[in-house]
C-alpha positions as CSV (number, residue, x, y, z in Angstrom):
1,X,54.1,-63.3,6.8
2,X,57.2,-63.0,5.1
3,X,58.7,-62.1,1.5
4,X,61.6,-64.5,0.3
5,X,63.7,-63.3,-3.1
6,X,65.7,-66.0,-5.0
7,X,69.4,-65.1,-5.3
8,X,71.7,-66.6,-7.4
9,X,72.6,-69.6,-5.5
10,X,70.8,-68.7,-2.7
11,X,67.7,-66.7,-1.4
12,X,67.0,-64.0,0.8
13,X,63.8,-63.7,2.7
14,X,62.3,-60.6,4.8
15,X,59.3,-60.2,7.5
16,X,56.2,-58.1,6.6
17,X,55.6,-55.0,9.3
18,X,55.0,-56.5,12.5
19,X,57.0,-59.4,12.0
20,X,60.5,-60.6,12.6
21,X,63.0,-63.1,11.3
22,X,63.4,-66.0,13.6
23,X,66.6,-67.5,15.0
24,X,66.5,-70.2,12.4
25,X,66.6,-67.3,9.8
26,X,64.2,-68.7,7.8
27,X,60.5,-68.3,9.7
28,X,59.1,-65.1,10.8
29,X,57.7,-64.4,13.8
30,X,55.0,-62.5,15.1
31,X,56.1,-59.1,17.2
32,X,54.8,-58.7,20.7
33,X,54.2,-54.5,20.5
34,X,52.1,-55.1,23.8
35,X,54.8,-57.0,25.7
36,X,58.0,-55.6,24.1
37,X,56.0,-51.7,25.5
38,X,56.3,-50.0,22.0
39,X,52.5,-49.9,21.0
40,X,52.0,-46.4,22.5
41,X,49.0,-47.3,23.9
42,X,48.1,-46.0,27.0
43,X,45.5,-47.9,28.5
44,X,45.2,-51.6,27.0
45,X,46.8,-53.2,24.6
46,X,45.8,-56.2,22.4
47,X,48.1,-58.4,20.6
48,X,47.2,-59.7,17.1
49,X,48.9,-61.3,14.5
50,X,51.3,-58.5,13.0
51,X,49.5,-55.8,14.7
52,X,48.1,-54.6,18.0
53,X,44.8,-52.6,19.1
54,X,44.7,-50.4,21.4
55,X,41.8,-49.8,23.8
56,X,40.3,-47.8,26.9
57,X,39.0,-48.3,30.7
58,X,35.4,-47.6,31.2
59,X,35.1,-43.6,31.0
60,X,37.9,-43.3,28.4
61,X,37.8,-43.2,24.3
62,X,40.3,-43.7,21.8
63,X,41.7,-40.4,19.9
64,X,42.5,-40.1,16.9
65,X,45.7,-41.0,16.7
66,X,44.3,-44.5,18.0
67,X,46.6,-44.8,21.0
68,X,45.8,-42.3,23.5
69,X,42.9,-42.6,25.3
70,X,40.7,-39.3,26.3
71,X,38.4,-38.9,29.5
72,X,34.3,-39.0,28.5
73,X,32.6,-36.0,29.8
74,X,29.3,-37.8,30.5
75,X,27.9,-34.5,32.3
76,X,28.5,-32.3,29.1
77,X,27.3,-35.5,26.8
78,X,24.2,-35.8,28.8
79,X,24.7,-39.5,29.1
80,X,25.3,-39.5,32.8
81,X,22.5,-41.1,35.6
82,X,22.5,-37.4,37.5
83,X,19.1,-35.9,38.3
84,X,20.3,-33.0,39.5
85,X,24.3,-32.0,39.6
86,X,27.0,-33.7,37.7
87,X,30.4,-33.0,38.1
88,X,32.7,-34.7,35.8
89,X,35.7,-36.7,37.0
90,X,38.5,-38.4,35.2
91,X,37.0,-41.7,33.7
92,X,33.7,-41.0,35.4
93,X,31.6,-38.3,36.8
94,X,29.6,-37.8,40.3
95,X,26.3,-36.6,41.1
96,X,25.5,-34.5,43.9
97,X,22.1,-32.5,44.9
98,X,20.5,-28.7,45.4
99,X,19.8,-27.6,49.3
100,X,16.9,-29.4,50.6
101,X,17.9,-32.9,48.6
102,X,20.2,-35.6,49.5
103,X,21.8,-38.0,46.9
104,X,19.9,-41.7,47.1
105,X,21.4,-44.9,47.4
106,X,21.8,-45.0,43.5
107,X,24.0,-42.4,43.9
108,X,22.1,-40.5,41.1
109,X,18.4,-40.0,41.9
110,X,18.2,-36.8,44.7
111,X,15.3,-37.8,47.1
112,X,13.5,-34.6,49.8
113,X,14.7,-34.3,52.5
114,X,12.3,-34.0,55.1
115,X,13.2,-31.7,57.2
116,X,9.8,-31.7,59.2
117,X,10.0,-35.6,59.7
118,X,13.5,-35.4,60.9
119,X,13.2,-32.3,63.6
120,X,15.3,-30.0,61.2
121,X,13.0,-27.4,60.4
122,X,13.2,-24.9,63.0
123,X,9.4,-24.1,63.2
124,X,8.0,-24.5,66.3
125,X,4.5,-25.0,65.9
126,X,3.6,-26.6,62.5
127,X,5.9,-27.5,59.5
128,X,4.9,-29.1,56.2
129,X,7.4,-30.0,54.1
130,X,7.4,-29.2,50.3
131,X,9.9,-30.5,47.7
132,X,13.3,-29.3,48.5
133,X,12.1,-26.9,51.4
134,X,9.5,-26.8,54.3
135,X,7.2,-24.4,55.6
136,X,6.5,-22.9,58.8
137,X,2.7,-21.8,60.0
138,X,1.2,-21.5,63.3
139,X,-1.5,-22.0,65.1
140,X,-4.5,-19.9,65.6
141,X,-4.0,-16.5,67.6
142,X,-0.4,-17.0,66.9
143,X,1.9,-15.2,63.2
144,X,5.0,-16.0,62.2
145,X,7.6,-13.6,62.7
146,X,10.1,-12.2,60.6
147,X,12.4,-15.9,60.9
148,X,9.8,-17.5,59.1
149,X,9.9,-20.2,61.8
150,X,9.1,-18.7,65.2
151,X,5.2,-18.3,66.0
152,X,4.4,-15.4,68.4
153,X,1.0,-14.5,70.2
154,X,-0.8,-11.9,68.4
155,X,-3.7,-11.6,71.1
């Protein structure tokens, strides 16, 4: 780690890149980029031997200059868990659902809501539910009206 020249009488030595002379003036010494704050890394740094490496949080990447770490866009890459909507976020992305589904406990799979089996419909005589939606029908000698929930007497 270091480059020593013979002098006349004497010698002169010098660190390689990412090294530095030693108090003793004779040893070099590894440099601490992380520590010291002059890697330019802007998530994590890693100390090595002469160097550093720099790396990112989950939901980050490494440019290209090798320093600066860039947001994933797992909705654009098609990577994310969504079913149904993704909306990106910075370092990771959240999915959300279309009318008539609500996000499951994964927080990625959109389940029915059943809007007949929870009172929500609005019909009020039958309902059967359908995937993302319900339907509204009456009974006999009744129609629905105009609502599409309301059944009125047609005789």
């Amino acid at each position: 780690n270091q480059n020593c020249t013979n002098t006349n009488g004497s010698h002169m030595c010098s660190c390689y890149f990412g090294f530095q002379i030693s108090s003793d003036n004779a040893t070099c010494v590894d440099i601490d980029e992380c520590a010291l704050g002059i890697s330019g890394c802007n998530q994590n740094c890693t100390n090595n031997n002469g160097s550093y490496a720099c790396s990112c949080y989950l939901g980050f990447q490494i440019s290209s200059d090798n320093a600066t770490c860039v947001d994933i866009d797992e909705c654009a890459l098609g990577i994310s868990e969504c079913n149904q909507n993704c909306t990106n976020n910075n370092g990771s992305y959240a999915c959300s659902c279309y009318l008539g589904f609500q996000i499951s406990s994964d927080n990625a799979t959109c389940v029915d809501i059943d809007e007949c089996a929870l009172g929500i419909s609005g019909c009020n005589q039958n309902c059967t539910n359908t995937n993302g939606s319900h339907m509204c029908s009456c009974y006999l000698g009744f129609q629905i009206s105009s609502d599409n929930a309301t059944c009125v007497d047609i005789d």
